[in-house]
Backbone bond lengths (Angstrom), bond angles and torsions (degrees), N, CA, C in turn:
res aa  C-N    CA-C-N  psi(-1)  N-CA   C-N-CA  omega(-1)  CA-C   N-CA-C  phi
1 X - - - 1.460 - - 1.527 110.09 -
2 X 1.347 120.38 145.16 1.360 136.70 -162.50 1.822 86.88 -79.02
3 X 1.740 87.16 140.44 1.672 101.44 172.24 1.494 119.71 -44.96
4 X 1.274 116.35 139.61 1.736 118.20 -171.47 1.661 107.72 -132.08
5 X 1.416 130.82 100.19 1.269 119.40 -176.84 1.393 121.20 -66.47
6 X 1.895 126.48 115.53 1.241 109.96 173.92 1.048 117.21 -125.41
7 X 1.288 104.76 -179.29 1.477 108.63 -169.75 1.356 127.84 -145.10
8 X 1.489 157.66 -150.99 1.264 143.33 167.93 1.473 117.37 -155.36
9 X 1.535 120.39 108.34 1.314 131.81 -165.32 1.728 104.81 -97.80
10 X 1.450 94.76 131.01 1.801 120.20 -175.47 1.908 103.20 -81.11
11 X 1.302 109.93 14.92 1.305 105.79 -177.80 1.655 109.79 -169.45
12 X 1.456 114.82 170.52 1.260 122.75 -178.90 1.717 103.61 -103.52
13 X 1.500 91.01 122.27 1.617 121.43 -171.31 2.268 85.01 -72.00
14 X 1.547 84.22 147.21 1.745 98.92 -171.57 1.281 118.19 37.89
15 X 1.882 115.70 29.53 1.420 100.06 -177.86 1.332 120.18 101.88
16 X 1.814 115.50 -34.99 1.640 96.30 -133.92 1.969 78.29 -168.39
17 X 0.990 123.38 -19.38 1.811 112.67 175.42 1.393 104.68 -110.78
18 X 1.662 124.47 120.13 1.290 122.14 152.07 1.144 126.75 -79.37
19 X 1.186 114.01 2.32 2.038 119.20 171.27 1.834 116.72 -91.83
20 X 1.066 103.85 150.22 1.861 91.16 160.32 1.499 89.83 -145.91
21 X 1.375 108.84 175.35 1.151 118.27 -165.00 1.679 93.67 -164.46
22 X 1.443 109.84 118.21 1.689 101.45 161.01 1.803 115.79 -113.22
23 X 1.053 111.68 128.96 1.518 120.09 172.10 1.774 102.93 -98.01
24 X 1.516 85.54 162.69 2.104 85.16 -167.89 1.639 84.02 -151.12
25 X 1.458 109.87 111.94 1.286 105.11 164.31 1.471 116.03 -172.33
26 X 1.300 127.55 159.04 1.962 119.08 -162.96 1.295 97.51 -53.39
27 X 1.391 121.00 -53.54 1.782 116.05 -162.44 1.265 127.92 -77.59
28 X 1.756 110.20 6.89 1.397 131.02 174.90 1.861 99.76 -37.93
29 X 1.346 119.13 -54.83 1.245 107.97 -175.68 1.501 144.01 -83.52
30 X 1.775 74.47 17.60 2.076 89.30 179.55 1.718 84.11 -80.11
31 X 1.498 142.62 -53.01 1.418 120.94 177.90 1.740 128.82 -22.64
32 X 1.381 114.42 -59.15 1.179 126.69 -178.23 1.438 92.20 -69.21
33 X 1.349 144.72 -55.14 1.429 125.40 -160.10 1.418 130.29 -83.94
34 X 1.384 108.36 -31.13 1.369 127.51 156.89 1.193 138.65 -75.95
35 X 1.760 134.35 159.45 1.364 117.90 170.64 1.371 119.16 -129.76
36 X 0.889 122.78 155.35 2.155 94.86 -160.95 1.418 95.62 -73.32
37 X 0.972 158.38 -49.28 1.417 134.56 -158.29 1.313 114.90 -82.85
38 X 2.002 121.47 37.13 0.945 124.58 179.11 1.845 92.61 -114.29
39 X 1.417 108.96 -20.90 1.467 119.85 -146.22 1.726 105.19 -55.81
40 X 1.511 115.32 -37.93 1.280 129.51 -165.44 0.972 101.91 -90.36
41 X 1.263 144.11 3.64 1.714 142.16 174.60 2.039 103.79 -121.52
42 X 0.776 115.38 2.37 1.347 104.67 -173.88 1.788 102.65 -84.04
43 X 1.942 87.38 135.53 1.611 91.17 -174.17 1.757 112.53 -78.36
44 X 1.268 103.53 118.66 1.675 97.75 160.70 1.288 120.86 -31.62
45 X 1.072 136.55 -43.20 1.318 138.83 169.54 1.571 125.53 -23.08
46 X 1.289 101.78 -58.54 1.308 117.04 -175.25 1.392 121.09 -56.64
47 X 1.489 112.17 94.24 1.345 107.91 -171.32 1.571 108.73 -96.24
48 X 1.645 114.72 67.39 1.589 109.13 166.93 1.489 98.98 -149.84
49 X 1.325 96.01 -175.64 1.877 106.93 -173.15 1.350 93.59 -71.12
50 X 1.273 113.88 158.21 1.149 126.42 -8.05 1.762 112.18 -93.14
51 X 1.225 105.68 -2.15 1.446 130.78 162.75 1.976 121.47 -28.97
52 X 1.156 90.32 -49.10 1.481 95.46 -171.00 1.905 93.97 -90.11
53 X 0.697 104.37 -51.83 1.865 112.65 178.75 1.986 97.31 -37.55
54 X 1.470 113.92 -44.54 1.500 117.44 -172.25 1.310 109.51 -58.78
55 X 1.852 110.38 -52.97 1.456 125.34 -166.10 1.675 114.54 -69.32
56 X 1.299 97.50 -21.13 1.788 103.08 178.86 1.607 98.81 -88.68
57 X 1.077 118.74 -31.22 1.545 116.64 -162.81 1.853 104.86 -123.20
58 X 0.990 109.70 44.24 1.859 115.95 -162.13 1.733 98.60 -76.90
59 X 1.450 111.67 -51.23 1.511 118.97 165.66 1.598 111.19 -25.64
60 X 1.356 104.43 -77.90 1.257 120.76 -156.80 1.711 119.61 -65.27
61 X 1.817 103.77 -32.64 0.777 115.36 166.17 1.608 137.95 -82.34
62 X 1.446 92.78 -20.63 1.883 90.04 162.02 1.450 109.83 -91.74
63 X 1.179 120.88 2.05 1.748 115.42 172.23 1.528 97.47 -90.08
64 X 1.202 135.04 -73.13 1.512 100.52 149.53 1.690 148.90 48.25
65 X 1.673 83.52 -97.99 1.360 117.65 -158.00 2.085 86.40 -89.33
66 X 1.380 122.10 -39.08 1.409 129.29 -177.87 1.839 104.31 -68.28
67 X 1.735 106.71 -50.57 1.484 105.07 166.80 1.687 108.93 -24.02
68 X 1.594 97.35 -89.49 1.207 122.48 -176.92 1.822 124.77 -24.29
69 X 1.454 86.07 -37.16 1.629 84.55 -176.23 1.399 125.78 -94.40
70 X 1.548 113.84 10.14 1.262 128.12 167.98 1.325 124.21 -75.50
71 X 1.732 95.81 -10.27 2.034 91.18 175.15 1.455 81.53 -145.01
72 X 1.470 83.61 -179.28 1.768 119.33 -160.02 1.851 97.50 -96.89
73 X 1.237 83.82 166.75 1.739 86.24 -161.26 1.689 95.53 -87.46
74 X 1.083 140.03 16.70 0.999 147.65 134.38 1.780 119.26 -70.03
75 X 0.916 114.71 -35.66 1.527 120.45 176.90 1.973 117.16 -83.60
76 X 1.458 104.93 -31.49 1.711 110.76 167.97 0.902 121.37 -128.87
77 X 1.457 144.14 164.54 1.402 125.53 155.10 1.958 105.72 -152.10
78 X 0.798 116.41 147.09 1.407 117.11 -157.81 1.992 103.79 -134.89
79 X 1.387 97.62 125.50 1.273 121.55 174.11 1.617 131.29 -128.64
80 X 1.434 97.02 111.25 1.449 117.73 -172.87 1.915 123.70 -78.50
81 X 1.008 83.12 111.04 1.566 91.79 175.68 1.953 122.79 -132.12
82 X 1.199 98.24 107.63 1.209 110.36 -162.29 1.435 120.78 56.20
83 X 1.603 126.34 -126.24 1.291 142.56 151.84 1.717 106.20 -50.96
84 X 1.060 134.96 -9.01 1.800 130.29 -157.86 1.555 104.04 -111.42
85 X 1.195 139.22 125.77 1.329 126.65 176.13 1.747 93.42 -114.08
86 X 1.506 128.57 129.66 1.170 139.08 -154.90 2.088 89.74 -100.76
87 X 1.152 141.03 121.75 1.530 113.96 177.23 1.810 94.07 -119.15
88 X 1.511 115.47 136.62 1.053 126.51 -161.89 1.937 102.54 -98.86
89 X 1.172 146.29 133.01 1.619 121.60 166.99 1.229 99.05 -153.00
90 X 1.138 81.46 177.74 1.861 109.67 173.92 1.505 106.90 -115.51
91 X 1.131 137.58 -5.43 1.442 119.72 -165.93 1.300 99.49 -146.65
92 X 1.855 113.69 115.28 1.244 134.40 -148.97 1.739 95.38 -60.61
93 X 1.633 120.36 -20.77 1.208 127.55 -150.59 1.832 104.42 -67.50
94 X 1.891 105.54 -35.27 1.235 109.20 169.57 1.834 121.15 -49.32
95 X 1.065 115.46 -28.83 1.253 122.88 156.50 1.229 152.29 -30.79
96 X 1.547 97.98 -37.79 1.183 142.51 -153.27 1.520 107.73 -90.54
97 X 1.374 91.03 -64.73 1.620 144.35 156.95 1.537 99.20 -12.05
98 X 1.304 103.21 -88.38 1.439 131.52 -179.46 1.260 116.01 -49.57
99 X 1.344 113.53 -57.51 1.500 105.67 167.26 1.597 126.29 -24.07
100 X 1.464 81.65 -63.79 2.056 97.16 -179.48 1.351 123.63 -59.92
101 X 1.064 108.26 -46.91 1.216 121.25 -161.65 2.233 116.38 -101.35
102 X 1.322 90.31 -16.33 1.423 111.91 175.57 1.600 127.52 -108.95
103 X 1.410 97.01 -17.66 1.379 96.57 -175.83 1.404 146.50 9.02
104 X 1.556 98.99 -65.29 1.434 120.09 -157.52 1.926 87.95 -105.10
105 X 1.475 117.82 -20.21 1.792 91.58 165.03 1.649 126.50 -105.22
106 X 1.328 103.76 -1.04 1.556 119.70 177.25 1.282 112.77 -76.13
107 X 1.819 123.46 121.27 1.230 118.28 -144.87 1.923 94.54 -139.26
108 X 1.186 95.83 -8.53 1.918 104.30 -162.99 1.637 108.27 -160.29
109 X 1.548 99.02 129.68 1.550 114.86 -167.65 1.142 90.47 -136.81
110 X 1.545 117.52 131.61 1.921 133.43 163.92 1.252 90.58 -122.13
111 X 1.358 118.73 137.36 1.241 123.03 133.91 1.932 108.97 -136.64
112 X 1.339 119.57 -178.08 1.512 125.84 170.71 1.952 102.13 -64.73
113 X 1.220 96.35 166.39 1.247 94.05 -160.89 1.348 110.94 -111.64
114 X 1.835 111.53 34.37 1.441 116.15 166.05 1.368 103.33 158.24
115 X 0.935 117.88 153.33 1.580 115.20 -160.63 1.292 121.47 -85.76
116 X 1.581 133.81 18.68 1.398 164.00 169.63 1.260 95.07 -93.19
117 X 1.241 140.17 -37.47 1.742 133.88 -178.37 1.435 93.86 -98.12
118 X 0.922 127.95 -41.45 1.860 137.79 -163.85 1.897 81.87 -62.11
119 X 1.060 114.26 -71.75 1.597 120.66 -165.25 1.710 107.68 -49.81
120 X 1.342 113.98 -43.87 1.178 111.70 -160.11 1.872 101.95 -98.87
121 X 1.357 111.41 -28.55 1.689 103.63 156.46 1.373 109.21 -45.24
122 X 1.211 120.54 -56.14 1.352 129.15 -165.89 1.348 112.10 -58.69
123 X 1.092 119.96 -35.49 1.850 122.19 176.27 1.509 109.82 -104.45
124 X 1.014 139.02 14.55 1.482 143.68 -179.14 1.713 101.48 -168.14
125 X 1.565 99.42 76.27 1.026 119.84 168.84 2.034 147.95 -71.14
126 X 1.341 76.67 14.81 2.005 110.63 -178.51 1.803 98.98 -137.60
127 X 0.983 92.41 39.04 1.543 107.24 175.55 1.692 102.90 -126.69
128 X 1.919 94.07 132.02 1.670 95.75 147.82 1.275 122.37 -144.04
129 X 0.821 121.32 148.48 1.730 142.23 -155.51 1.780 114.06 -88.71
130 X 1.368 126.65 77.85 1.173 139.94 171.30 1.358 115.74 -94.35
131 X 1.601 98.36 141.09 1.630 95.15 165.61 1.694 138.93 -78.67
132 X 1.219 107.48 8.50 1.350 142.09 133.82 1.338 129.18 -161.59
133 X 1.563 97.37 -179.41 1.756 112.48 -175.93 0.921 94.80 -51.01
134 X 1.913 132.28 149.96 1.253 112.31 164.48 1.756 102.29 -104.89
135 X 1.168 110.54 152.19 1.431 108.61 -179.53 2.304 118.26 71.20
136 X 1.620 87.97 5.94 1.646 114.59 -161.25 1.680 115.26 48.84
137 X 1.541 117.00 37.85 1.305 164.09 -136.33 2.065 88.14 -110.40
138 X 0.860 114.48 114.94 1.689 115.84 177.03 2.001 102.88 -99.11
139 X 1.233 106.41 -6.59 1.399 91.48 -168.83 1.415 102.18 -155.24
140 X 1.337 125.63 127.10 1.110 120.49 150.94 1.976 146.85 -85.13
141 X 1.179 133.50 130.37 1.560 131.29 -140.77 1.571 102.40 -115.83
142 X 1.610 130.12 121.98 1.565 118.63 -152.14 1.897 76.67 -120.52
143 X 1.286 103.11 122.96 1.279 89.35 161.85 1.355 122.14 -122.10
144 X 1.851 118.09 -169.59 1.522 102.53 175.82 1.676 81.84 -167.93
145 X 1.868 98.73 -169.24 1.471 88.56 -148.54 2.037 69.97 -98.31
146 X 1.827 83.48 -177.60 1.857 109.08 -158.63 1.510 101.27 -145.63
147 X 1.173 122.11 93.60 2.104 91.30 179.43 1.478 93.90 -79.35
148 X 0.935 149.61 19.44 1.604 155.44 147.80 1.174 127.77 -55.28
149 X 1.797 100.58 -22.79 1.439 109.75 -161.66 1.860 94.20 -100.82
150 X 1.748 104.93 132.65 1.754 107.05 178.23 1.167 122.88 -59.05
151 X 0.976 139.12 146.85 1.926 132.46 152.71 1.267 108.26 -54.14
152 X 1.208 133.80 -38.52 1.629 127.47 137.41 0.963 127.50 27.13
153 X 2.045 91.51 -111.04 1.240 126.75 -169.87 1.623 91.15 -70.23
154 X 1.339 151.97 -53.68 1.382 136.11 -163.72 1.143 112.74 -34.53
155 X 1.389 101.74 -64.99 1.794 133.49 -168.55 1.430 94.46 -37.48
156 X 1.467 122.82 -65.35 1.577 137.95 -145.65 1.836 82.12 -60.98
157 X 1.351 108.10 -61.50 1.679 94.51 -167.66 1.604 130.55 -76.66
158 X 1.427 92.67 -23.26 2.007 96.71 160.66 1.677 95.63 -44.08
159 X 1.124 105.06 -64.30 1.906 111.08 -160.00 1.455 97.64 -47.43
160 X 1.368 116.37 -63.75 1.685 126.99 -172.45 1.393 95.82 -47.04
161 X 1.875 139.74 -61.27 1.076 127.02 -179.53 1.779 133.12 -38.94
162 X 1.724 84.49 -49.62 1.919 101.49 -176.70 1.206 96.13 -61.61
163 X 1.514 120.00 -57.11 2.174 112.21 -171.95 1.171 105.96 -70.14
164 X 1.120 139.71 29.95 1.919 129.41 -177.73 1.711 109.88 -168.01
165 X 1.643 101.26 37.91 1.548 97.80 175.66 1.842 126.12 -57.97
166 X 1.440 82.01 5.45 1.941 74.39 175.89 1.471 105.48 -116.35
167 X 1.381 129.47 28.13 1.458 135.06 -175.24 1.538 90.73 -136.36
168 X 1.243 140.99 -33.35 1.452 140.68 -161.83 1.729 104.14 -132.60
169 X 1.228 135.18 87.52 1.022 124.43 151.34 1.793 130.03 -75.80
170 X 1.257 90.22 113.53 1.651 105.23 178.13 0.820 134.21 -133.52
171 X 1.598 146.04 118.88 1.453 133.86 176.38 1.605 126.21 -41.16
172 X 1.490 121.34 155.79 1.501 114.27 147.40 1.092 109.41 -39.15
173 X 1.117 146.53 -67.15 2.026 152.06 -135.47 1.414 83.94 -64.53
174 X 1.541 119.75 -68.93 1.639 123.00 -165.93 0.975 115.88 -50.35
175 X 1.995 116.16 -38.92 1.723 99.79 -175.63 1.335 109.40 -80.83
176 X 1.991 108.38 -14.34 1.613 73.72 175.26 1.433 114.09 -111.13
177 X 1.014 126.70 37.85 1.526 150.06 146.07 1.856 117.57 -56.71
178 X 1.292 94.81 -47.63 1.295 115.28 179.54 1.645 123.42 -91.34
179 X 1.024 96.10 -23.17 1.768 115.09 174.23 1.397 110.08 -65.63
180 X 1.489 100.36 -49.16 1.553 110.89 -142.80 2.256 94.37 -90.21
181 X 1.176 97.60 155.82 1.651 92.20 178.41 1.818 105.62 -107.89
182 X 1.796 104.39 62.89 1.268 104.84 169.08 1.083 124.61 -114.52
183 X 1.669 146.70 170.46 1.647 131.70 159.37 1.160 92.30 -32.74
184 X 1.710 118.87 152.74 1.519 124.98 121.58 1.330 121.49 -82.01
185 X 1.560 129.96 128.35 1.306 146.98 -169.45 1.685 96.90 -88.38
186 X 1.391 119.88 -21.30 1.079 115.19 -158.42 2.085 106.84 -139.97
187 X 1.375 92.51 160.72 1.663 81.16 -161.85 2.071 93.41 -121.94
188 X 1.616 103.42 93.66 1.248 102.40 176.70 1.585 135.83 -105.30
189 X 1.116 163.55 164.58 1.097 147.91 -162.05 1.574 119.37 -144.13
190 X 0.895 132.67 -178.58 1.225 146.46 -155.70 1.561 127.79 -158.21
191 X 1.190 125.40 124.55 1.616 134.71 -174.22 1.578 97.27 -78.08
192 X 1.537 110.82 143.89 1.748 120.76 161.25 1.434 99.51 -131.76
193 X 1.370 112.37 164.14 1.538 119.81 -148.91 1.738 92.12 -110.54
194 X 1.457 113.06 -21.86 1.602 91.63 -162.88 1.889 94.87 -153.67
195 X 0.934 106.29 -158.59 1.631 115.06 170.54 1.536 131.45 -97.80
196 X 1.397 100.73 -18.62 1.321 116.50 -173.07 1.924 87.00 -89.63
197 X 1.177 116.30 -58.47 1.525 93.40 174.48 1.335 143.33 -84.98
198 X 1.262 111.02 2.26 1.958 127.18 135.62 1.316 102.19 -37.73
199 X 1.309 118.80 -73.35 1.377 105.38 -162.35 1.093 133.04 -82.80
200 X 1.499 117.12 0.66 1.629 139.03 160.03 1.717 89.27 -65.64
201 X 1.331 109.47 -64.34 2.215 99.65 -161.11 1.804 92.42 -69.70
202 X 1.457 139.39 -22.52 1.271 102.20 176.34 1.442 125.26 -72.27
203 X 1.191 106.15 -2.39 1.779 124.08 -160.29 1.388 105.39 -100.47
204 X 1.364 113.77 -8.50 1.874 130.81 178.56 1.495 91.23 -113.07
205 X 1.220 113.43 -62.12 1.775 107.30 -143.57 1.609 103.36 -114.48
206 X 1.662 116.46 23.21 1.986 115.77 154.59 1.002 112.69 -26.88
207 X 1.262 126.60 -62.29 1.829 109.12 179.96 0.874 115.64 -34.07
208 X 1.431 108.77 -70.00 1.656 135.85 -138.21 1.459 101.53 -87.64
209 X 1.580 119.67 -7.80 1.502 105.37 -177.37 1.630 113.30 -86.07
210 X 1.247 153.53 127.20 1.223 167.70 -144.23 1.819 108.75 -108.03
211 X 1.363 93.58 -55.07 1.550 98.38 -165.74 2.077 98.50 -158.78
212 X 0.952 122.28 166.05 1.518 124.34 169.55 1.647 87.65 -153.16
213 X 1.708 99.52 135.72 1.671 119.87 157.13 1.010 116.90 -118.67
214 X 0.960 111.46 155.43 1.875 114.49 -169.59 2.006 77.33 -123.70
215 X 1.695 87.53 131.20 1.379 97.13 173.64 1.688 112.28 -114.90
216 X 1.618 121.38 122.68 1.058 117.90 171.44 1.768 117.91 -107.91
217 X 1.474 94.07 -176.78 1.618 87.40 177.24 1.447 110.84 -122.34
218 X 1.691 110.03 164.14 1.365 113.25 178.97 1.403 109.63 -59.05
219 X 1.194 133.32 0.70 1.881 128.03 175.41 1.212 86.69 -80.60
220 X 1.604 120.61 -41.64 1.415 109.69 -143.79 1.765 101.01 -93.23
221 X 0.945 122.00 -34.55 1.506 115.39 145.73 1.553 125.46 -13.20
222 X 1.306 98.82 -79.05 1.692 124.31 -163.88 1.793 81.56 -55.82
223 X 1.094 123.37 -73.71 1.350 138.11 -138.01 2.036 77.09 -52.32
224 X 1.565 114.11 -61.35 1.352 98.31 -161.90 1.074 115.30 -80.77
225 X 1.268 135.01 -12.63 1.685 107.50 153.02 1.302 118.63 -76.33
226 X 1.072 133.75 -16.79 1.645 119.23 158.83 1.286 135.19 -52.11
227 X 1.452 107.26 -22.31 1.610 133.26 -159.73 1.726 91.19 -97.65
228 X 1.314 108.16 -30.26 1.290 101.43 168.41 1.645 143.40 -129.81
229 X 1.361 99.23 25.20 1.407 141.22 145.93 1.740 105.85 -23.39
């Protein structure tokens, strides 16, 4: 079998798929332009994109479109970018799939990197899986902008950040992201070291908080299913 670059993801892609899958091929963008219950009526005639891209590549592209329709859009989800079709799943079987039938355009495989993280991504889904703390950091903090959020409450936690750089790791950019009373253009985040100061920045920055992950490690895995073995 033709070389396949892979790799191993510390988290669940959209939330909710531990697989990725990249395909690389010209007719990648008959997906995005087409819909299958157009496939059997399209006039030969039509000599333009995405039309002509279908008729050279009609094989490849209704296997595809047949992949796809074996699960629920909860089970795949597929994102087109240029020549690259990104395929998102839950069921290692799509894999499988691809192999056979894709061979020669399947270029990139993620999955978790053993089925002790695979299991426990899957049930603790604001979880990501590092081989350590980073920063010895227990949680990671996604933020974004809030006009909800006070000049206040910001202020109070810039200050709490600057006096407690070993409980709050944060850049300059963020505090003054957070300082300042402008849009954020950009959506940046920040490490906290424990629980007691989670719940100090949700009590400043509710608006502004987006998402929180609690990041563990593969020791810390092993250790708790053993503990409950």
């Amino acid at each position: 079998m033709r070389y396949i670059k892979t790799s191993k993801t510390t988290k669940l892609f959209w939330k909710k798929f531990p697989y990725k899958a990249v395909v690389w091929a010209e007719w990648v963008g008959c997906m995005r332009s087409l819909v299958r219950d157009e496939l059997d009526n399209i006039n030969p005639e039509k000599k333009y994109h995405p039309y002509t891209l279908f008729f050279r590549h009609e094989t490849k592209v209704r296997k595809m479109f047949d992949l796809l329709d074996q699960f629920s859009k909860d089970e795949i989800k597929i994102r087109c970018e240029h020549n690259g079709l990104s395929i998102y799943f839950t069921d290692y079987k799509v894999f499988d799939i691809l192999r056979v039938d894709f061979d020669k355009e399947l270029q990139e495989f993620v999955e978790p990197e053993n089925t002790e993280i695979l299991n426990y991504l899957l049930t603790n889904k604001k979880i990501e899986v590092k081989p350590t703390l980073l920063y010895d950091c227990r949680y990671k903090v996604l933020l974004g902008y809030n006009k909800k959020s006070t000049p206040e409450s910001r202020s109070n936690f810039v200050n709490l950040a600057k006096n407690h750089p070993d409980k709050i790791v944060i850049t300059e950019r963020t505090l003054h992201l957070i300082q300042n009373d402008r849009f954020w253009y950009s959506n940046p985040y920040l490490y906290i070291k424990d629980s007691k100061y989670l719940m100090l920045a949700q009590m400043m920055l509710q608006h502004n908080i987006k998402s929180i992950i609690e990041i563990v490690t593969p020791d810390e895995i092993t250790e708790k299913e053993t503990s409950n073995a």
